[in-house]
Backbone as CSV, one residue per row, in Angstrom:
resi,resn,N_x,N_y,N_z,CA_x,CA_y,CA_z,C_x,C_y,C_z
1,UNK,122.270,196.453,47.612,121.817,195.372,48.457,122.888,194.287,48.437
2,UNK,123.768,193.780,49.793,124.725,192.925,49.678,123.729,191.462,50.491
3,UNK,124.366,190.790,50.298,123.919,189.269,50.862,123.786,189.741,52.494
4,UNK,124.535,190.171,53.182,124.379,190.599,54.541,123.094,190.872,55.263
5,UNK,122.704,191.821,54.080,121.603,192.472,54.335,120.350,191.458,54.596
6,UNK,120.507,190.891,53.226,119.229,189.801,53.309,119.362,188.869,54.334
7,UNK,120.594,188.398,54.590,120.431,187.524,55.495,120.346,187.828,57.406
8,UNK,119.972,189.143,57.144,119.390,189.785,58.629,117.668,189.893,58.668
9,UNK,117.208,189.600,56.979,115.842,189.561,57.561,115.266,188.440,57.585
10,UNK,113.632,188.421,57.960,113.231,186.665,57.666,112.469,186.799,56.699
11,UNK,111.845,185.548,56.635,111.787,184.585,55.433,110.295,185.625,54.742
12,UNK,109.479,186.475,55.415,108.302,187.096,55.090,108.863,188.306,54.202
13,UNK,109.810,189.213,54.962,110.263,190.409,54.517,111.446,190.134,53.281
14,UNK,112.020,188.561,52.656,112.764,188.430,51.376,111.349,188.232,50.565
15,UNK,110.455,187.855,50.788,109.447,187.335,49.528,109.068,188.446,49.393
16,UNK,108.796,189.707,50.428,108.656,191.063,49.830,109.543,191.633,48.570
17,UNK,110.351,191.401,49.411,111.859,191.655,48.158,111.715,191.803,46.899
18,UNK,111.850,190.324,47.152,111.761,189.593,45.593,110.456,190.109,44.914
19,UNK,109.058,190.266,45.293,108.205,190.410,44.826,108.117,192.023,44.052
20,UNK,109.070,192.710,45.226,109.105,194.363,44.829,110.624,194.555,43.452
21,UNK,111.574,193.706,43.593,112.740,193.385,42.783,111.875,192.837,41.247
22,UNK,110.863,191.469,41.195,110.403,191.156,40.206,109.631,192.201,39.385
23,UNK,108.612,193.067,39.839,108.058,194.307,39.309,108.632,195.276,38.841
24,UNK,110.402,195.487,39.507,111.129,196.383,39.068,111.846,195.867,37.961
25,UNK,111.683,194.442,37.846,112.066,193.843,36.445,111.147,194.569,35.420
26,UNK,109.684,193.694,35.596,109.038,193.876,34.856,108.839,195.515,33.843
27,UNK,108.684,196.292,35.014,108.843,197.990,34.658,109.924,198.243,33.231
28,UNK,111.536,197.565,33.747,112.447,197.869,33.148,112.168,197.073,31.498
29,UNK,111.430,195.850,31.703,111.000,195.559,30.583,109.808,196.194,29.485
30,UNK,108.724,196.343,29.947,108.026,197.222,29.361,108.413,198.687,28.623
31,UNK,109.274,199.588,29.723,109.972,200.546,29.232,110.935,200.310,27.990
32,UNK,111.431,199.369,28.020,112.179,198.687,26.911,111.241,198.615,25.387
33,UNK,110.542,198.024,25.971,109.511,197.183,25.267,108.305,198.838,24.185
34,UNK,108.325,199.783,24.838,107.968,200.427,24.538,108.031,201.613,23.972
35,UNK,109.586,201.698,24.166,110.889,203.067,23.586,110.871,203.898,23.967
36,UNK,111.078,203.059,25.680,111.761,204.125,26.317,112.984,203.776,26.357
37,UNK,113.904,204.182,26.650,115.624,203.463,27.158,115.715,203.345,28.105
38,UNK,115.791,202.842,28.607,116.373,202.504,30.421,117.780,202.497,30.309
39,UNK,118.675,202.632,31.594,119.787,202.493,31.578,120.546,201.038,31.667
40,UNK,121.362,200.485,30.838,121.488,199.584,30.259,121.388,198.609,31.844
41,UNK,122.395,199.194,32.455,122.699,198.593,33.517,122.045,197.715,34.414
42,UNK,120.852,198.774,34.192,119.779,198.547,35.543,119.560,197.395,35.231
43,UNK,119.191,196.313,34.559,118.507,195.100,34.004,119.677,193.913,34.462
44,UNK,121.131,194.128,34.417,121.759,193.304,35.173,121.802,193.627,36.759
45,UNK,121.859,194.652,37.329,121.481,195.163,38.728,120.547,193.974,39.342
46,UNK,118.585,194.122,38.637,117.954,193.804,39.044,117.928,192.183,39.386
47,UNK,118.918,191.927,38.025,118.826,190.401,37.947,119.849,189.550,38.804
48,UNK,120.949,190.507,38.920,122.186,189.902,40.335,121.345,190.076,41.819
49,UNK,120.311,191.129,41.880,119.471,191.285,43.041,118.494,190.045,43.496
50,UNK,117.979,189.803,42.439,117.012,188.853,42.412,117.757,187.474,42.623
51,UNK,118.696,187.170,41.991,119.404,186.183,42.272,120.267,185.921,43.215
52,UNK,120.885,187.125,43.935,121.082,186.615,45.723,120.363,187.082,46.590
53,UNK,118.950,187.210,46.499,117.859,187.330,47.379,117.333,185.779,47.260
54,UNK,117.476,185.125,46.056,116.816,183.786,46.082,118.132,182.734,47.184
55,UNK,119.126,182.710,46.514,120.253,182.189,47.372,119.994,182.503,48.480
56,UNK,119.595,183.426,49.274,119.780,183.742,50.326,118.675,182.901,51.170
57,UNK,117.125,183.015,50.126,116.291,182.216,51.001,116.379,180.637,50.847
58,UNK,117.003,180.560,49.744,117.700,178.803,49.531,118.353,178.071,50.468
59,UNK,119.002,179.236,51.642,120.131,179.013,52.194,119.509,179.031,53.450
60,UNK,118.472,179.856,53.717,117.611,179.864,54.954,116.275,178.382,55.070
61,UNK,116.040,178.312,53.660,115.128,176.900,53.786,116.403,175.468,54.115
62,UNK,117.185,175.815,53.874,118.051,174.476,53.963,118.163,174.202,55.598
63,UNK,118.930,175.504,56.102,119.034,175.929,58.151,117.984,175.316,58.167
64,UNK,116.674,176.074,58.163,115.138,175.429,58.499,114.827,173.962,58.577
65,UNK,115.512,173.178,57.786,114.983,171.745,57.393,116.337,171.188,58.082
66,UNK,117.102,171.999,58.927,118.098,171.054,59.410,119.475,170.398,58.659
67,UNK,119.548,170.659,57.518,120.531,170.159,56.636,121.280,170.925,55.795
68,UNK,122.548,170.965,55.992,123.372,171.143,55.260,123.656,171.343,53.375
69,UNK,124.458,172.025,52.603,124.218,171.432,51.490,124.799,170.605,51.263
């Protein structure tokens, strides 16, 4: 998932995102949490995901309200 992407959808279909990205946190934690191994990786994946899906709608509420950063 690159920034591109997100910023072709609107503001309904990123809170999906994020909501389906946060659960895939959660999963990777529990599995952790419970001994399973997950692959190390995945847990920074989810968290660079989550964090330019938020930028992205940061960047779309700002357009919305007319202002610049």
């Amino acid at each position: 998932m690159n920034a591109k992407e997100l910023r072709g959808k609107s503001a309904a279909e990123l809170t999906d995102e994020l909501l389906k990205l946060r659960k895939e946190q959660f999963a990777l934690r529990m599995q952790r949490a419970t001994g399973q191994s997950p692959k190390p990786d995945q847990f920074t994946k989810v968290r660079r995901n989550i964090a330019r899906l938020k930028t992205v709608q940061r960047e779309q509420a700002l357009d919305a309200a007319g202002g610049k950063k």
